[in-house]
PDBQT receptor file of N, H, CA, C and O in Angstrom, charges set to zero:
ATOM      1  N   UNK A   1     -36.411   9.699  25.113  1.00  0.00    +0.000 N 
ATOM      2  CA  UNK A   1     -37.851   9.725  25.056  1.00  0.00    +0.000 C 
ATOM      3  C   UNK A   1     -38.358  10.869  25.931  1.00  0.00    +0.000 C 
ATOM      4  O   UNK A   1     -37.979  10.980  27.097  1.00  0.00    +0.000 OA
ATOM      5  N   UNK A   2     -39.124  11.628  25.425  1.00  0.00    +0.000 N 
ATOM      6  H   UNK A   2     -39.432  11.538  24.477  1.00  0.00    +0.000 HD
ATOM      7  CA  UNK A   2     -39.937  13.093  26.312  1.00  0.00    +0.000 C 
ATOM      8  C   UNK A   2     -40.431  12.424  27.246  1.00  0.00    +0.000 C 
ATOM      9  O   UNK A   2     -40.871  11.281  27.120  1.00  0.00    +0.000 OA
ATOM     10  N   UNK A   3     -40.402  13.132  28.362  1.00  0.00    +0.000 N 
ATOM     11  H   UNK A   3     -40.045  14.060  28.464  1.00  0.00    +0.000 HD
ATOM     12  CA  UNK A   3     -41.670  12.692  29.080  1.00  0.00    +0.000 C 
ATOM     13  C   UNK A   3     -42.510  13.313  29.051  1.00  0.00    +0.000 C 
ATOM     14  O   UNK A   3     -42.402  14.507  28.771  1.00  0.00    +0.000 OA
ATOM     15  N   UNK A   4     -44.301  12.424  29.481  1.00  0.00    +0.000 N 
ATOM     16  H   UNK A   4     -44.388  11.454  29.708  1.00  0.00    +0.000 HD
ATOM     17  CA  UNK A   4     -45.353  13.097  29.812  1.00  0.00    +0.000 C 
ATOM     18  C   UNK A   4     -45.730  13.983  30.600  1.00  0.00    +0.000 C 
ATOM     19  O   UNK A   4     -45.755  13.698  31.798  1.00  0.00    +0.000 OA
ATOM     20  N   UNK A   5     -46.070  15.111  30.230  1.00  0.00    +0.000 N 
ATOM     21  H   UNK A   5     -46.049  15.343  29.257  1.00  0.00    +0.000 HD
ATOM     22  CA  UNK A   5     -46.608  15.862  31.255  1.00  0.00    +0.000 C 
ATOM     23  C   UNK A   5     -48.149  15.547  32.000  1.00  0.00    +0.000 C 
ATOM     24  O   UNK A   5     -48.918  16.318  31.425  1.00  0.00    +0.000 OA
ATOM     25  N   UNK A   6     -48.800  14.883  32.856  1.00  0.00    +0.000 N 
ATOM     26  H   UNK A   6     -48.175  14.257  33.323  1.00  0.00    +0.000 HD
ATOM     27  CA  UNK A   6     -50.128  14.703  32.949  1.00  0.00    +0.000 C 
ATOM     28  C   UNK A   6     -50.400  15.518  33.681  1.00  0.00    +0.000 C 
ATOM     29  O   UNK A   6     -49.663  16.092  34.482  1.00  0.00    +0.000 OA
ATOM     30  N   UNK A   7     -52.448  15.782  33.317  1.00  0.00    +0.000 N 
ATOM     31  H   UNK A   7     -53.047  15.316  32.666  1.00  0.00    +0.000 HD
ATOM     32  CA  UNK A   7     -52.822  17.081  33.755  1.00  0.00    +0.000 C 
ATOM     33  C   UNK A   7     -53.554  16.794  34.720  1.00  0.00    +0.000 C 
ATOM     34  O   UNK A   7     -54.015  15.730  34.309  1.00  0.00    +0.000 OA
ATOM     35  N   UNK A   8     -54.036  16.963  35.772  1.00  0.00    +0.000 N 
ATOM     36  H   UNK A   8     -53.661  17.828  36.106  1.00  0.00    +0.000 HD
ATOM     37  CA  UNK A   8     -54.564  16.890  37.275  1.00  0.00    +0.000 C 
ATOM     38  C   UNK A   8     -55.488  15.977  37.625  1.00  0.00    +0.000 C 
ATOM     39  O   UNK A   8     -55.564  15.161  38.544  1.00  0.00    +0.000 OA
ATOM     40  N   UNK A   9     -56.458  16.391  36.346  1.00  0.00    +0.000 N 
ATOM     41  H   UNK A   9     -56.396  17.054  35.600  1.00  0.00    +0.000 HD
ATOM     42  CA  UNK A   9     -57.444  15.476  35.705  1.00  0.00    +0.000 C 
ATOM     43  C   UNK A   9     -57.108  14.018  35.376  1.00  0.00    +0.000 C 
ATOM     44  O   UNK A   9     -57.650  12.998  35.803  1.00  0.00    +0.000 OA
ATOM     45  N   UNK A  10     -56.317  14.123  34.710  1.00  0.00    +0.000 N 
ATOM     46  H   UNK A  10     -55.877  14.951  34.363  1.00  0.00    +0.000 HD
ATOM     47  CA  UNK A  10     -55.603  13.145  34.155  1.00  0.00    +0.000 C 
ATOM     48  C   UNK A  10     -54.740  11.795  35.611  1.00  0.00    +0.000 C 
ATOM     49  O   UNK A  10     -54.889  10.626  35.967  1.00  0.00    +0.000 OA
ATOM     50  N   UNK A  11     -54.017  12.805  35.903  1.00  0.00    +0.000 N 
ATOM     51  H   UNK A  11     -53.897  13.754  35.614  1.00  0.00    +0.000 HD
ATOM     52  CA  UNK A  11     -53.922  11.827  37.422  1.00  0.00    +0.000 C 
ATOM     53  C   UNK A  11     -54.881  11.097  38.201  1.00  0.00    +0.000 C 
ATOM     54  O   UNK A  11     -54.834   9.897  38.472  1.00  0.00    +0.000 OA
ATOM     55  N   UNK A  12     -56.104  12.263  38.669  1.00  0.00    +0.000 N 
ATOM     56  H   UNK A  12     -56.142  13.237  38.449  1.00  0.00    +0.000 HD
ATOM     57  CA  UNK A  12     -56.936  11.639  40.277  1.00  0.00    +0.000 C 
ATOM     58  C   UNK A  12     -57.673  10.428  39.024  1.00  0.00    +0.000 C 
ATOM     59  O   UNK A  12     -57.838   9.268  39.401  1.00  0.00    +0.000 OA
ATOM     60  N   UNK A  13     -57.932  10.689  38.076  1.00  0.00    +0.000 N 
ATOM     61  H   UNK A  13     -57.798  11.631  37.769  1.00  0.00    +0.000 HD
ATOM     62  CA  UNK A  13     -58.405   9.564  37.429  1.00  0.00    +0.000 C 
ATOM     63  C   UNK A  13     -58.088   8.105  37.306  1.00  0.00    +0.000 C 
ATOM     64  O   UNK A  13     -58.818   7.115  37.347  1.00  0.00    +0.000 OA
ATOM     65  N   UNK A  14     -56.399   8.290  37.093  1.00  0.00    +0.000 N 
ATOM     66  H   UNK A  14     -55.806   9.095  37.059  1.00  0.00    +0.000 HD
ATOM     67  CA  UNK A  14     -55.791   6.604  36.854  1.00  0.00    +0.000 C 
ATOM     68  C   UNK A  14     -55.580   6.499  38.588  1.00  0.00    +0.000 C 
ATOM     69  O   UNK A  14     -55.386   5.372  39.044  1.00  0.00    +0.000 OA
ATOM     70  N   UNK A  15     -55.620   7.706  39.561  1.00  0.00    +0.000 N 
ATOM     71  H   UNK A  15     -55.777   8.621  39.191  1.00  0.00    +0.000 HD
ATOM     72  CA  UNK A  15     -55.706   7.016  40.937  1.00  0.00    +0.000 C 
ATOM     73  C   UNK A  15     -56.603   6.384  41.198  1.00  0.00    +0.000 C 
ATOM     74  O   UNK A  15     -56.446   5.290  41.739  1.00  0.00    +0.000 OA
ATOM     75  N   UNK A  16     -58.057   6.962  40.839  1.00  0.00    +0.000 N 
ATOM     76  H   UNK A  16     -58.185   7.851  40.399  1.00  0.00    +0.000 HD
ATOM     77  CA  UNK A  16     -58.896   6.348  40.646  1.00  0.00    +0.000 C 
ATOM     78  C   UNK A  16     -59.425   4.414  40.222  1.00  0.00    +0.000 C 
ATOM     79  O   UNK A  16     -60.216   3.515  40.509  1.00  0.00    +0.000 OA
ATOM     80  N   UNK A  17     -58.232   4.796  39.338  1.00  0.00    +0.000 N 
ATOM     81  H   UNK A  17     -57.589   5.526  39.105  1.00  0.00    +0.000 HD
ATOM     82  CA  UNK A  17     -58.253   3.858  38.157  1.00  0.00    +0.000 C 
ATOM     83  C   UNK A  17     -57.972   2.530  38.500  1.00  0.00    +0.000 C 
ATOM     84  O   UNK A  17     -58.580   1.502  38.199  1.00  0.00    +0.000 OA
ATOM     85  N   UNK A  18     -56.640   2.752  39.387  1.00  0.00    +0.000 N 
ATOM     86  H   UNK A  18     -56.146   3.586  39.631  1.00  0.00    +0.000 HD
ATOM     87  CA  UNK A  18     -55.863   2.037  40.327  1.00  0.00    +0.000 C 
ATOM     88  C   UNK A  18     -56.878   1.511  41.189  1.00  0.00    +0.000 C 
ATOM     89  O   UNK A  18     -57.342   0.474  40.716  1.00  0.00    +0.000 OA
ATOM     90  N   UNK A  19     -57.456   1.887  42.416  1.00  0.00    +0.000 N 
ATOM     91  H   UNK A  19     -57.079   2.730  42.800  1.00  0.00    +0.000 HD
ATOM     92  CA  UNK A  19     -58.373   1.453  43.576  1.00  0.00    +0.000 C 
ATOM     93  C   UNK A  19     -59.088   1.045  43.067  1.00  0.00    +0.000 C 
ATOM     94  O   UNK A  19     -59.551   0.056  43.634  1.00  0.00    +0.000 OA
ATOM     95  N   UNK A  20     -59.710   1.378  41.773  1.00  0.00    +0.000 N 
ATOM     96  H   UNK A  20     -59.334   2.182  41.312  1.00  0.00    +0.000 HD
ATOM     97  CA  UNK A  20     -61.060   0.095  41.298  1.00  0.00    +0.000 C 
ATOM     98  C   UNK A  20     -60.383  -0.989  40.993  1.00  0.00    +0.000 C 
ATOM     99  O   UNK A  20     -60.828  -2.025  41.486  1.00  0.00    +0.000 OA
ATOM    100  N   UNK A  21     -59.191  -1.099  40.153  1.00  0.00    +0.000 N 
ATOM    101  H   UNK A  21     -58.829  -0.257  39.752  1.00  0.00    +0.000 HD
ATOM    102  CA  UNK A  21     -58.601  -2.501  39.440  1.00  0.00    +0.000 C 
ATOM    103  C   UNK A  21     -58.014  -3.440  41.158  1.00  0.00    +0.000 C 
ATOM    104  O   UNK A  21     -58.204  -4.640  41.357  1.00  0.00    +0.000 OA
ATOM    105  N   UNK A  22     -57.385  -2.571  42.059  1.00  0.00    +0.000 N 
ATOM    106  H   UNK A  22     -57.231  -1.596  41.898  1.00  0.00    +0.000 HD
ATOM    107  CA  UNK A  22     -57.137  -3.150  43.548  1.00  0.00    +0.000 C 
ATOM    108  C   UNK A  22     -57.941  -4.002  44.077  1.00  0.00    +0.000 C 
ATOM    109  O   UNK A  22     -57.623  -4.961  44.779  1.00  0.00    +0.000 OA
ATOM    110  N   UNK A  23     -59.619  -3.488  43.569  1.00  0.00    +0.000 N 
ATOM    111  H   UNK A  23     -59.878  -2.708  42.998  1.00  0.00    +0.000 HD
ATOM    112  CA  UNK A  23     -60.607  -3.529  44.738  1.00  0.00    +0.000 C 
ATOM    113  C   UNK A  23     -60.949  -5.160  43.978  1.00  0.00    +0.000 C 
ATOM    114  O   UNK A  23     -61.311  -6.177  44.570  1.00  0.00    +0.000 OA
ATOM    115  N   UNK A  24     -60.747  -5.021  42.810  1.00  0.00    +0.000 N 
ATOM    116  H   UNK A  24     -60.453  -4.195  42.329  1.00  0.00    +0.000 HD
ATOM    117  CA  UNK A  24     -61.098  -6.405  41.856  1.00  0.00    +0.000 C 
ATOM    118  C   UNK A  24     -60.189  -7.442  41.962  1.00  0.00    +0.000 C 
ATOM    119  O   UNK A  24     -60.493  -8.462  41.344  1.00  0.00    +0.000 OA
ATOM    120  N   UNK A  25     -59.059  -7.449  42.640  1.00  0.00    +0.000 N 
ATOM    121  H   UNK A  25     -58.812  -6.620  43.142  1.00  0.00    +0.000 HD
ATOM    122  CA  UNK A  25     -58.541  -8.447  43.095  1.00  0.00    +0.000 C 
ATOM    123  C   UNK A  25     -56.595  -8.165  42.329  1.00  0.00    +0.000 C 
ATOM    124  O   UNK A  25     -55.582  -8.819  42.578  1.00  0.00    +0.000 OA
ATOM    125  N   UNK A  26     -56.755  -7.094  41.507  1.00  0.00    +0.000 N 
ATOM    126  H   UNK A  26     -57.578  -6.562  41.305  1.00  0.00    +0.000 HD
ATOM    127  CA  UNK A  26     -55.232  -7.068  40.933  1.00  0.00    +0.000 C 
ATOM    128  C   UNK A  26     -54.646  -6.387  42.047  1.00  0.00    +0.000 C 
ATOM    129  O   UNK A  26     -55.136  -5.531  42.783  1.00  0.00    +0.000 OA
ATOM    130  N   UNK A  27     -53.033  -7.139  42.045  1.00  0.00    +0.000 N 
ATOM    131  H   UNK A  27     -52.634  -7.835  41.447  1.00  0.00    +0.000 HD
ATOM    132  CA  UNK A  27     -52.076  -6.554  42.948  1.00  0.00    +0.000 C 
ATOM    133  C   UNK A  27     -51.980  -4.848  42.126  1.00  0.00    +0.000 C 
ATOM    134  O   UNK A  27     -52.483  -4.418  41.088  1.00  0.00    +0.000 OA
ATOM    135  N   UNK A  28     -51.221  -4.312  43.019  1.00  0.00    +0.000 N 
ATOM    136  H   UNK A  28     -50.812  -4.661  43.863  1.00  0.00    +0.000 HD
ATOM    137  CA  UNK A  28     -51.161  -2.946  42.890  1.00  0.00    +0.000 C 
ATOM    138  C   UNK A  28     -49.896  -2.806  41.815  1.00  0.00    +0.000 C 
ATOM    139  O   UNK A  28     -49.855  -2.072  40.827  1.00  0.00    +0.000 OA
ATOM    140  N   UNK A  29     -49.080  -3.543  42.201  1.00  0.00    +0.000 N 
ATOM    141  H   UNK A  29     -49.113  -4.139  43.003  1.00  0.00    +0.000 HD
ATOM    142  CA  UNK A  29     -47.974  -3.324  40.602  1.00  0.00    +0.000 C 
ATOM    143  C   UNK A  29     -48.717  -3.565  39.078  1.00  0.00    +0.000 C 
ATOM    144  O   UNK A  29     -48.430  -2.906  38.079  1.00  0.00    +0.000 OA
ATOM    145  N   UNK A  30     -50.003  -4.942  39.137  1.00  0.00    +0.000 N 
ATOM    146  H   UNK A  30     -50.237  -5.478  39.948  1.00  0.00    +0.000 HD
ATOM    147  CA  UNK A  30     -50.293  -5.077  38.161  1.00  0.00    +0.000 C 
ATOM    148  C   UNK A  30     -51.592  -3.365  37.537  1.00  0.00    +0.000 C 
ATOM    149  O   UNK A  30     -51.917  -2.814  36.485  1.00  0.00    +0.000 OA
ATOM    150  N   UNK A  31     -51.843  -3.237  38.904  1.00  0.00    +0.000 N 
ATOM    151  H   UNK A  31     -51.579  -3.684  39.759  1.00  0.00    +0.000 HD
ATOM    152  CA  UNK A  31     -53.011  -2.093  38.280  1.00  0.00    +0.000 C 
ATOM    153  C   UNK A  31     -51.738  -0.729  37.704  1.00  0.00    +0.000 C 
ATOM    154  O   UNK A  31     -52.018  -0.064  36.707  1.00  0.00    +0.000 OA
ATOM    155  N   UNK A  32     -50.949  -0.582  38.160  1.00  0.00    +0.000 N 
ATOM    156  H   UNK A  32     -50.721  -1.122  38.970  1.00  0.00    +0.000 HD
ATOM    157  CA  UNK A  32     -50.099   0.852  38.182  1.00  0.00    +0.000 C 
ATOM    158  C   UNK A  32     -49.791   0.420  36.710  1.00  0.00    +0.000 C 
ATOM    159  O   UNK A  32     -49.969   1.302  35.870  1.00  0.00    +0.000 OA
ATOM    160  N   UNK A  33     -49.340  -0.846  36.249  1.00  0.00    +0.000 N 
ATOM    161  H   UNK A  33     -49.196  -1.562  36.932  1.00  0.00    +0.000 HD
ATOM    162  CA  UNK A  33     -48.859  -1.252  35.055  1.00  0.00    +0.000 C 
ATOM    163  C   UNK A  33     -49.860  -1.232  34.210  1.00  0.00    +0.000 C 
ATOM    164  O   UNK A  33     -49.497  -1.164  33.036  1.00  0.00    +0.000 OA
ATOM    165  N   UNK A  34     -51.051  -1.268  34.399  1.00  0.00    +0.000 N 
ATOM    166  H   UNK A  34     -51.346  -1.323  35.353  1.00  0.00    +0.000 HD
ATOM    167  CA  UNK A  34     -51.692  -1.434  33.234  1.00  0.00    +0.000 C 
ATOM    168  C   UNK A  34     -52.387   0.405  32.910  1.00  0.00    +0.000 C 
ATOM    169  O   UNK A  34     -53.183   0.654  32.005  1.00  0.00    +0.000 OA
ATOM    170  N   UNK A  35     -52.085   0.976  33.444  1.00  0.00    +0.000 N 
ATOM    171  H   UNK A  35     -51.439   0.774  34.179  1.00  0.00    +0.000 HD
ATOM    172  CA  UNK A  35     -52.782   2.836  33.602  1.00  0.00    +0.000 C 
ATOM    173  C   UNK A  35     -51.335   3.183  33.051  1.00  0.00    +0.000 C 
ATOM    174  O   UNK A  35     -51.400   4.409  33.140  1.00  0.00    +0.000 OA
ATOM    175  N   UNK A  36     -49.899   2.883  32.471  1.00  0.00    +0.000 N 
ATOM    176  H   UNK A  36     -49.847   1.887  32.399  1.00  0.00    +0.000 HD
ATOM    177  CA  UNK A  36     -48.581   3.257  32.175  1.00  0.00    +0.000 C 
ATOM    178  C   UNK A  36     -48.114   4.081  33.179  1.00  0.00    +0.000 C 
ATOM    179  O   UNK A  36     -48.112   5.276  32.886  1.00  0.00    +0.000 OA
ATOM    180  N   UNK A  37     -47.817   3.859  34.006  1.00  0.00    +0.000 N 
ATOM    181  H   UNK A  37     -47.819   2.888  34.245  1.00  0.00    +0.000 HD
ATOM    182  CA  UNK A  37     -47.113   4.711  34.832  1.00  0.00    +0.000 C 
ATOM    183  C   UNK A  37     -46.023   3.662  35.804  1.00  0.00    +0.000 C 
ATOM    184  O   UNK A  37     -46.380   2.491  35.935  1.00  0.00    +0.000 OA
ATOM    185  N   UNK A  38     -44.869   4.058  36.385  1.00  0.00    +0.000 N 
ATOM    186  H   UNK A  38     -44.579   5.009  36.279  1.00  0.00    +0.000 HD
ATOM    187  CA  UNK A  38     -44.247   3.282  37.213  1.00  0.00    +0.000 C 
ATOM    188  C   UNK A  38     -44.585   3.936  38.504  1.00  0.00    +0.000 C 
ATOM    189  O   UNK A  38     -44.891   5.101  38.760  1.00  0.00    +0.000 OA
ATOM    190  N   UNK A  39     -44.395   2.440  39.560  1.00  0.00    +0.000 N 
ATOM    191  H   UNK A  39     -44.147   1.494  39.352  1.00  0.00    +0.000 HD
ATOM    192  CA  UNK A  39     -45.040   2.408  40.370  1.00  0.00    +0.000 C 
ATOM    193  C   UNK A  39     -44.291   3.829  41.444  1.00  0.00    +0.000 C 
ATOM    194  O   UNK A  39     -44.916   4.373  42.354  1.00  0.00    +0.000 OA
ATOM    195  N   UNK A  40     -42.974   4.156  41.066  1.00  0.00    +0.000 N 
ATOM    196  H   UNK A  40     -42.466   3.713  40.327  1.00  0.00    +0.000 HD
ATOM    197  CA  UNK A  40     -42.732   5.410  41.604  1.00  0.00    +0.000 C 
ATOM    198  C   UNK A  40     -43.645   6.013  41.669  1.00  0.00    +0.000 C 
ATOM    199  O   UNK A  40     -44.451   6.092  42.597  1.00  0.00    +0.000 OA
ATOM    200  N   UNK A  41     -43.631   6.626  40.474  1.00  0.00    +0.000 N 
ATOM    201  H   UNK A  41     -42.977   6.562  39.720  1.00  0.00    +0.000 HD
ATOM    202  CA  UNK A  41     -44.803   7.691  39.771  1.00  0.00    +0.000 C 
ATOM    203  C   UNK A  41     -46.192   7.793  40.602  1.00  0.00    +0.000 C 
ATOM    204  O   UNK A  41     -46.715   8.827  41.019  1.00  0.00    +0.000 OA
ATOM    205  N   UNK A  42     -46.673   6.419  40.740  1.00  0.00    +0.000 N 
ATOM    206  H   UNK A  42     -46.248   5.579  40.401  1.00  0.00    +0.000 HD
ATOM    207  CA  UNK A  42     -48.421   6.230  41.110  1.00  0.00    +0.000 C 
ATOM    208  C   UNK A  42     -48.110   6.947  42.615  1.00  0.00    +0.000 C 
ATOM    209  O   UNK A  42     -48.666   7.980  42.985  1.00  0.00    +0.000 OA
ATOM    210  N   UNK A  43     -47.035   6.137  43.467  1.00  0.00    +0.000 N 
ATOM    211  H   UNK A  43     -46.583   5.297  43.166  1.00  0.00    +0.000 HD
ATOM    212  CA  UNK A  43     -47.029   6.548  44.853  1.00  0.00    +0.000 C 
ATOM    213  C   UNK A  43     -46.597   8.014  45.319  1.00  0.00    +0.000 C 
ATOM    214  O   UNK A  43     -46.806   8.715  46.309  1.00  0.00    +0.000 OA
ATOM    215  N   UNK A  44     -45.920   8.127  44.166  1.00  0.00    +0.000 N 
ATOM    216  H   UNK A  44     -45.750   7.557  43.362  1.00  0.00    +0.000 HD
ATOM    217  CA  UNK A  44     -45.142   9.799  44.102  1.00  0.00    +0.000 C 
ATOM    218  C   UNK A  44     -47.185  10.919  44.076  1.00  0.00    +0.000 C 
ATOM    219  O   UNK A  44     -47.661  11.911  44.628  1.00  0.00    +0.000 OA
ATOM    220  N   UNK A  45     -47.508  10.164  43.360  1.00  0.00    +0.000 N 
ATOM    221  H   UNK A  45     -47.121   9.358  42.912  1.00  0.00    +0.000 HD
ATOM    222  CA  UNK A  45     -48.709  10.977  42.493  1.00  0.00    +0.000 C 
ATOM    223  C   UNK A  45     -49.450  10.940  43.997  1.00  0.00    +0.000 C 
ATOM    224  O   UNK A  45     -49.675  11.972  44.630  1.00  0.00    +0.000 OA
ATOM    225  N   UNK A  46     -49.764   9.722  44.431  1.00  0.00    +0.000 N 
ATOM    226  H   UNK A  46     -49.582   8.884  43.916  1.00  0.00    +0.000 HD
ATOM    227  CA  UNK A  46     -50.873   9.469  46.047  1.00  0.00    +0.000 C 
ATOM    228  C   UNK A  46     -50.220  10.235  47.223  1.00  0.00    +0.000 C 
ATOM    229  O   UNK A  46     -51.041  10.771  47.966  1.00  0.00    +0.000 OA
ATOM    230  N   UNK A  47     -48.968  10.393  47.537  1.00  0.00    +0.000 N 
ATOM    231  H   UNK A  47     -48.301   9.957  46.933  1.00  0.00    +0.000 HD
ATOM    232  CA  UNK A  47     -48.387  11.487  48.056  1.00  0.00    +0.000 C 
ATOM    233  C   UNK A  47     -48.614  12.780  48.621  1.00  0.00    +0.000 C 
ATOM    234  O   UNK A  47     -48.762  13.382  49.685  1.00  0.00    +0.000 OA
ATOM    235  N   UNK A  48     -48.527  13.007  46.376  1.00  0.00    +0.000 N 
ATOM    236  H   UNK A  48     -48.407  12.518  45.512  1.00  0.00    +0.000 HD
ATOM    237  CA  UNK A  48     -48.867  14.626  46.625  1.00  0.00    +0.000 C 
ATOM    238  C   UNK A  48     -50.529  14.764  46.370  1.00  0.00    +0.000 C 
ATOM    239  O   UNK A  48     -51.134  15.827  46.509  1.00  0.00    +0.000 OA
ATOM    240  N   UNK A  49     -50.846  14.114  46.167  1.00  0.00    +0.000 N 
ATOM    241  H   UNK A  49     -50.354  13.251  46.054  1.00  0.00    +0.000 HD
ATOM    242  CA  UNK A  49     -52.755  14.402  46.878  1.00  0.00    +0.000 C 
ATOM    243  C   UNK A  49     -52.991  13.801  48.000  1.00  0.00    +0.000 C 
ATOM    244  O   UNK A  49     -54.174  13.588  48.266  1.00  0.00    +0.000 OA
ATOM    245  N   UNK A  50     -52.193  13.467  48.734  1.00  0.00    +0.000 N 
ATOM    246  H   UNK A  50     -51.232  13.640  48.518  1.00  0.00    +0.000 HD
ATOM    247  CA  UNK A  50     -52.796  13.032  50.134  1.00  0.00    +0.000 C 
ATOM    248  C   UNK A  50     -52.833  14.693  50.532  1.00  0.00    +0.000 C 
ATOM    249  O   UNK A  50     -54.001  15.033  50.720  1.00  0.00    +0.000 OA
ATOM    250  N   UNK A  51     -51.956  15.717  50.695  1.00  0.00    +0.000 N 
ATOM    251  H   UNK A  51     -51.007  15.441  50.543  1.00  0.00    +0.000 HD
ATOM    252  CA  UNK A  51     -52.234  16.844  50.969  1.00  0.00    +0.000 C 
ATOM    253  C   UNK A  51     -53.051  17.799  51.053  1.00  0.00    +0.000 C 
ATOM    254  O   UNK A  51     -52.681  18.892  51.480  1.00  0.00    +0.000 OA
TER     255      UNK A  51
């Protein structure tokens, strides 16, 4: 299976995406799971924009 390439945009958004579904009461595996990404990925992604 290819993988996705996502575009920058595309990221700060489902980070985004993530902290609203958090703030509503879903654990953080369930928000990372529902935006498709593994939870590597999300923390890999918060990482490299903490910079």
């Amino acid at each position: 299976m290819p993988q996705k390439q996502h575009k920058l945009e595309e990221i700060v958004a489902k980070l985004r995406q993530v902290d609203v579904l958090v703030s509503q009461g879903q654990s953080v595996a369930e928000a990372v799971r529902s935006i498709g990404v593994t939870q590597f990925t999300y923390y890999r992604w918060r990482k490299e924009s903490a910079v």
